[in-house]
VEXDREN-2710 file (C-alpha; in Angstrom, 1 decimal):
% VEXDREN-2710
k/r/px/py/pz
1/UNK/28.3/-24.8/-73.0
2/UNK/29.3/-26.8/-69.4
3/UNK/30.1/-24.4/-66.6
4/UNK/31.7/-25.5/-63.3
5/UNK/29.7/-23.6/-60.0
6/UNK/31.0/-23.1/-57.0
7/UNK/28.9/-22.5/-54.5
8/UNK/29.6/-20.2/-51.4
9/UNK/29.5/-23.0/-49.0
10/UNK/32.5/-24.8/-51.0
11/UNK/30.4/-27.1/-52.8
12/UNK/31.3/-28.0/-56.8
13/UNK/28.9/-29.0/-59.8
14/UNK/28.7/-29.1/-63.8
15/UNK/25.8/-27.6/-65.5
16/UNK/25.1/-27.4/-69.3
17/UNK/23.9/-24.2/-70.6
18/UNK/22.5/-23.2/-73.6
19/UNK/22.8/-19.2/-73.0
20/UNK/26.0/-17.4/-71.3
21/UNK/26.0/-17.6/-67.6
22/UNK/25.2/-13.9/-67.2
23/UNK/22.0/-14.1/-69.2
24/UNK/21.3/-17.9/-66.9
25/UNK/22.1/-16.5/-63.8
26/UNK/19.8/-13.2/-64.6
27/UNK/17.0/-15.9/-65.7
28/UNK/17.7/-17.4/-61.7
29/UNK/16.1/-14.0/-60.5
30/UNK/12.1/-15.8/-61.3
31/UNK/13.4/-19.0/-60.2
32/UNK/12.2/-20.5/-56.9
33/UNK/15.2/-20.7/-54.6
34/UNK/16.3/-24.2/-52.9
35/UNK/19.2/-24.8/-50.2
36/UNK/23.1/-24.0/-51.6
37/UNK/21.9/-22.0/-54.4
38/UNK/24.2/-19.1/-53.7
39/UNK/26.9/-19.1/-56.5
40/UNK/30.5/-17.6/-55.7
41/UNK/31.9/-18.5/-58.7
42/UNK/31.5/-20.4/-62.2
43/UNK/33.9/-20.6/-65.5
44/UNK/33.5/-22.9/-68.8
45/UNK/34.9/-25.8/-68.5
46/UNK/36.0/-26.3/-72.4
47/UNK/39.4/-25.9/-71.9
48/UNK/39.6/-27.0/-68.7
49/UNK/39.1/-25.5/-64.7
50/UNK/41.4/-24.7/-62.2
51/UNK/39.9/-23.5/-58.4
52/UNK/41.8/-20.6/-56.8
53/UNK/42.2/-21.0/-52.7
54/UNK/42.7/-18.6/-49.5
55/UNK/46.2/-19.5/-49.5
56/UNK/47.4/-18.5/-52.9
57/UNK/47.2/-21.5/-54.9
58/UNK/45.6/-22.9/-58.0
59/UNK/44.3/-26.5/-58.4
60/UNK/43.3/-28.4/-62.0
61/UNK/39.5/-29.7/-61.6
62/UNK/39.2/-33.4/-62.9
63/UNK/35.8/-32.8/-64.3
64/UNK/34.8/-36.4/-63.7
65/UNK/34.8/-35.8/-60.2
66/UNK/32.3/-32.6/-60.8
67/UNK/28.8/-34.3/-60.5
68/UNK/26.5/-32.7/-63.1
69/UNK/22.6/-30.8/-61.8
70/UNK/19.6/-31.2/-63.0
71/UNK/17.4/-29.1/-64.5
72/UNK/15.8/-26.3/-62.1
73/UNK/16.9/-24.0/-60.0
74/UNK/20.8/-23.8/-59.0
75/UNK/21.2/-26.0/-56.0
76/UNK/24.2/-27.8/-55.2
77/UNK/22.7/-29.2/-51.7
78/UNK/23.9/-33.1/-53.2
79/UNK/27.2/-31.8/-54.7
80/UNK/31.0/-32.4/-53.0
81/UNK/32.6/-30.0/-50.9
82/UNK/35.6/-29.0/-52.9
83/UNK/37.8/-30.4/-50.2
84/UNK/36.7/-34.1/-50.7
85/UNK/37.6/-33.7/-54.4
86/UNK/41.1/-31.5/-53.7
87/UNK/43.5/-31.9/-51.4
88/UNK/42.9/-28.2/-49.1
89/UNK/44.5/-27.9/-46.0
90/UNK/42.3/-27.2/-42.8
91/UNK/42.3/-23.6/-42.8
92/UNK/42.2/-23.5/-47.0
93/UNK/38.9/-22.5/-48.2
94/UNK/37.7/-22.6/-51.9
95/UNK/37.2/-19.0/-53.1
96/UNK/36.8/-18.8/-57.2
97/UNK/37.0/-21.0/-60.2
98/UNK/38.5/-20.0/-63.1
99/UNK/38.8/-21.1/-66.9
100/UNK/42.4/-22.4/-68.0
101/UNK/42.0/-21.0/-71.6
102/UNK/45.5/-19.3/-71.8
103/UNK/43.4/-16.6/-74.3
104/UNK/41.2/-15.5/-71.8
105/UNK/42.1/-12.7/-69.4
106/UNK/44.2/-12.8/-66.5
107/UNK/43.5/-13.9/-63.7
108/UNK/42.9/-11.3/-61.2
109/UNK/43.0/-11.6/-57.3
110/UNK/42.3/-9.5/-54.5
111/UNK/43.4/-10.3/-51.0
112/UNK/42.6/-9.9/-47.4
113/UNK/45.2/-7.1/-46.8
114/UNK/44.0/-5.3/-50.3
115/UNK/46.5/-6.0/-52.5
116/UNK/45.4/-6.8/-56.4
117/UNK/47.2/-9.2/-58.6
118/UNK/46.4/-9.9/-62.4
119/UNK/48.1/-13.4/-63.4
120/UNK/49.8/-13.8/-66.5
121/UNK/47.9/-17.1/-68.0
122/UNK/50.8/-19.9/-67.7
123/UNK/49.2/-23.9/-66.6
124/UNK/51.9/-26.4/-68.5
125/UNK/49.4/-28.9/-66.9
126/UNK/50.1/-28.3/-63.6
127/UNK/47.8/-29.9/-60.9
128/UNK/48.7/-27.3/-58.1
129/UNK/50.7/-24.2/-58.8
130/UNK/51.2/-20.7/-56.8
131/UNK/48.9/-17.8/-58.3
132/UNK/50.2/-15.0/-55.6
133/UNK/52.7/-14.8/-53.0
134/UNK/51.1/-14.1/-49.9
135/UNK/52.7/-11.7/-46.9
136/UNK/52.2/-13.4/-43.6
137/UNK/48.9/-13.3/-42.1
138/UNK/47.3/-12.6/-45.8
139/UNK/44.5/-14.4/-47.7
140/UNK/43.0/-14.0/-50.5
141/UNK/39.5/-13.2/-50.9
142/UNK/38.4/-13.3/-54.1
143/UNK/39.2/-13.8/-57.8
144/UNK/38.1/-13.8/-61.7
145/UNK/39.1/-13.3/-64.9
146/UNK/40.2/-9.5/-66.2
147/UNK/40.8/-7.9/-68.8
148/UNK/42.4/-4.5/-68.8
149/UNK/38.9/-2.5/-69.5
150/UNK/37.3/-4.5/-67.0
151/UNK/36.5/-3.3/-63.0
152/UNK/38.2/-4.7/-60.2
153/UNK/35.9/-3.7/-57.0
154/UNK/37.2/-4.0/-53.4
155/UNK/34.9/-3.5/-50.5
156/UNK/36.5/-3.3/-46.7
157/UNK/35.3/-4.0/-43.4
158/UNK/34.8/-0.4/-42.5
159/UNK/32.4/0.1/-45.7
160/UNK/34.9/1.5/-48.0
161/UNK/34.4/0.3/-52.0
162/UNK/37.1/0.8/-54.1
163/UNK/36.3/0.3/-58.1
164/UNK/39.4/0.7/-60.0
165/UNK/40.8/-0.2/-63.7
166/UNK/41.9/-3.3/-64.0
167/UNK/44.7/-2.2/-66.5
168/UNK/45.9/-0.2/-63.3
169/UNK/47.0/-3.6/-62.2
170/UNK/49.8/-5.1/-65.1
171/UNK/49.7/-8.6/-65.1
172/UNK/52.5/-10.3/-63.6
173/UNK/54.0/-14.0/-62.9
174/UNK/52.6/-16.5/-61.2
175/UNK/55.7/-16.3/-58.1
176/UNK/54.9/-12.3/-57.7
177/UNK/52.9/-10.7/-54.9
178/UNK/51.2/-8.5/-56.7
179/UNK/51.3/-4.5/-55.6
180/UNK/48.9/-2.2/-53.9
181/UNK/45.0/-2.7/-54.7
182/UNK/43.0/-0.5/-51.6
183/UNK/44.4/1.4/-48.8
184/UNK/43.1/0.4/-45.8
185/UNK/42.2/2.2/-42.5
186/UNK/43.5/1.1/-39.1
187/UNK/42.0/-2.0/-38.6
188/UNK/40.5/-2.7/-41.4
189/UNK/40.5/-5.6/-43.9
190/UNK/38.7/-6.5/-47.3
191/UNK/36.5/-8.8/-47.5
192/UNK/35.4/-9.1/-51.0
193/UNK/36.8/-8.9/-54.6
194/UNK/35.4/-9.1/-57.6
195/UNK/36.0/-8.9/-61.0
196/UNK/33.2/-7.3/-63.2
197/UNK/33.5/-7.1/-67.2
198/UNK/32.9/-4.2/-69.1
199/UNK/29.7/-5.0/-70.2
200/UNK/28.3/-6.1/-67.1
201/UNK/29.4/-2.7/-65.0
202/UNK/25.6/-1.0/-65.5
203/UNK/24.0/-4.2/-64.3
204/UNK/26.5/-5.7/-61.8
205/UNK/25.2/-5.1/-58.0
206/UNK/27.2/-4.5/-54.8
207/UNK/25.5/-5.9/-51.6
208/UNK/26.7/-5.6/-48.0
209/UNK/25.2/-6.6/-44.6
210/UNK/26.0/-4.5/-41.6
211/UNK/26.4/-5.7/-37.7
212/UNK/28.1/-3.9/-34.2
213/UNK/30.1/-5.1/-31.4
214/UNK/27.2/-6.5/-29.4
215/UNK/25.0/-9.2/-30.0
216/UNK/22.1/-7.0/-29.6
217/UNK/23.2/-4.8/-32.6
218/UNK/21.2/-3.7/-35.7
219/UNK/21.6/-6.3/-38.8
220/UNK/21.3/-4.1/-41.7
221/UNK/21.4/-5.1/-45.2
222/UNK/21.7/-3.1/-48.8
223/UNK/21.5/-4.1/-52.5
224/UNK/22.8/-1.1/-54.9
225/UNK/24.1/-0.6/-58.2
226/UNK/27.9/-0.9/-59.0
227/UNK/27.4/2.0/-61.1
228/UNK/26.8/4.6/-58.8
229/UNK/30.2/4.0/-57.3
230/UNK/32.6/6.0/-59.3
231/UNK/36.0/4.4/-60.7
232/UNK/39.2/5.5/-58.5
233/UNK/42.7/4.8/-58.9
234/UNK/44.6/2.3/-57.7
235/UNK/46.3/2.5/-53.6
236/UNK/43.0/5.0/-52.9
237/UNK/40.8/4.5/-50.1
238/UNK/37.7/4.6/-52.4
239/UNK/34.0/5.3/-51.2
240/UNK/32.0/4.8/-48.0
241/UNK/29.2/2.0/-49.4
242/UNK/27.1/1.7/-46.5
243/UNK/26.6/4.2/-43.6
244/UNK/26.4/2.3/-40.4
245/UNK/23.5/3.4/-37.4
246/UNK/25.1/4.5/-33.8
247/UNK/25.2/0.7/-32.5
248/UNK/27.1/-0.8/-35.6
249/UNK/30.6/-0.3/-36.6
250/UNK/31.9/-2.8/-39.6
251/UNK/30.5/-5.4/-42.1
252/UNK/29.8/-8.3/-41.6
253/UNK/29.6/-9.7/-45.0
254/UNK/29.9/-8.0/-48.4
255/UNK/29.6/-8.9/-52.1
256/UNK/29.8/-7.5/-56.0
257/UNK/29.0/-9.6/-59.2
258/UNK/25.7/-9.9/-61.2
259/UNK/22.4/-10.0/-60.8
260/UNK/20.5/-11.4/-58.6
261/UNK/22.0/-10.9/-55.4
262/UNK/21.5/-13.5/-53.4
263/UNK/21.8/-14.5/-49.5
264/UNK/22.5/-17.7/-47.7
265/UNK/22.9/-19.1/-44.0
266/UNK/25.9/-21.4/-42.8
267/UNK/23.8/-24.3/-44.0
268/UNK/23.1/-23.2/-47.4
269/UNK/19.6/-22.3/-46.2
270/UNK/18.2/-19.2/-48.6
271/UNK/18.0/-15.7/-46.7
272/UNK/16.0/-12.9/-48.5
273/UNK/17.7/-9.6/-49.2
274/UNK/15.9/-6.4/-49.4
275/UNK/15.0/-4.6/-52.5
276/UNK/17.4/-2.4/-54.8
277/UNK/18.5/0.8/-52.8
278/UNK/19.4/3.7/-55.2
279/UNK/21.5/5.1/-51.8
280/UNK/24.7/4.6/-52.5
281/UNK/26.0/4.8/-48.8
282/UNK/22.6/4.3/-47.1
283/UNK/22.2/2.4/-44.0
284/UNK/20.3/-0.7/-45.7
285/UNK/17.1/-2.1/-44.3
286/UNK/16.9/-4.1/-40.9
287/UNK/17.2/-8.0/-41.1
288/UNK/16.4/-10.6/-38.6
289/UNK/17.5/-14.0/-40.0
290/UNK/21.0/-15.4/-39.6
291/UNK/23.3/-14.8/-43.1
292/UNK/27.0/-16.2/-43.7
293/UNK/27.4/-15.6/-47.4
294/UNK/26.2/-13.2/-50.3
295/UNK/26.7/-13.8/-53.8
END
């Protein structure tokens, strides 16, 4: 079956599989790595793709202009940024791709400010249509498909992971604004959401990368199970996920999904991410090399 990828530097490509893309992602994890092989996001493309942005909107993928990769490992170094095949504002940034099956599950979406959203499925062949209403100042962060026995997992910038119900978040229109996903501290903001299916929740992995205040500050980065984070309700603060060492004081960069977790630089270059920690708020092991995207 053809999946679209997205990878976390924006870029877009087909690729046939013969498996689901759980089982070919997993089979990534003995692959050699190459440059922009860090996956956001992917969705079958039989019925059709739409791309989900930062500002709240959804846009219909014209295949054709989706090049197709080759056999090997993921990399989508020679594929378009999603910009030179959509028309995204400036400060618009690709986040998630999405099937437009209207019997798969809603869409659900998790934003900057932590509120949750599950999208009644409703295209008409639209090419650009309004998933969420956005407050001012709000983005979102990240999105996939849900259905209600599925997890929705938030993870802040002061370490806090909240893994909730997704049937704790009804599904509303497309116009709505959704309602409250993770209460956040003073200061704090989320920076990632993900979706996680039922059957993926004793497998899926959460990885975060801490930093401080200076530039001299500790890099510290963890890779632990989604499953030792218990579920919570929705508007809670949920869990500390990573404890942070006397000169750091936020994350940097965070991430939940299936295995393998993988790292990446801001030129798609591959980063290395330290084995599976069984701590669930443990303070990681120390990095050296640059990183501007898990997934």
């Amino acid at each position: 079956m053809e999946h679209v990828l997205l990878s976390t530097t924006g870029r877009l490509a087909r690729l046939d599989l013969v498996e689901t893309y759980a089982a070919a992602r997993a089979a990534q994890i003995h692959q050699s790595r190459a440059a922009h092989d860090v996956v956001a996001s992917a969705a079958p493309a039989a019925a059709g793709v739409g791309l989900v942005t930062s500002a709240g909107r959804a846009l219909r993928l014209a295949l054709a202009d989706v090049p197709v990769l080759e056999d090997g490992p993921w990399s989508l170094a020679e594929a378009p940024a999603a910009g030179a095949i959509l028309p995204l504002a400036a400060d618009e940034r690709a986040v998630a791709v999405f099937s437009l099956d209207l019997d798969a599950a809603p869409l659900a979406l998790g934003t900057r400010q932590g509120v949750v959203k599950r999208v009644v499925p409703e295209y008409k062949g639209w090419d650009d249509w309004e998933v969420i209403a956005l407050k001012d100042g709000d983005a979102v962060v990240g999105a996939g498909l849900a259905d209600n026995a599925d997890d929705l997992v938030f993870i802040t910038s002061n370490a806090q992971l909240l893994r909730l119900a997704a049937r704790d978040a009804r599904p509303q229109g497309r116009a709505a604004g959704g309602m409250a996903g993770i209460k956040l501290a003073e200061g704090a903001t989320v920076l990632a959401f993900a979706a996680v299916g039922k059957d993926a929740t004793d497998r899926a992995l959460v990885a975060t990368l801490a930093t401080g205040p200076r530039p001299d500050a500790a890099l510290t980065a963890k890779v632990t199970p989604l499953a030792l984070y218990p579920v919570k309700g929705r508007a809670t603060g949920g869990v500390r996920c990573h404890r942070f060492l006397k000169d750091q004081d936020r994350l940097f960069l965070a991430w939940a999904g299936l295995p393998p977790a993988r790292a990446a630089d801001a030129d798609g270059g591959f980063r290395n991410l330290p084995a599976l920690d069984e701590r669930r708020d443990g303070t990681g092991t120390r990095v050296y090399a640059s990183f501007a995207s898990l997934g």
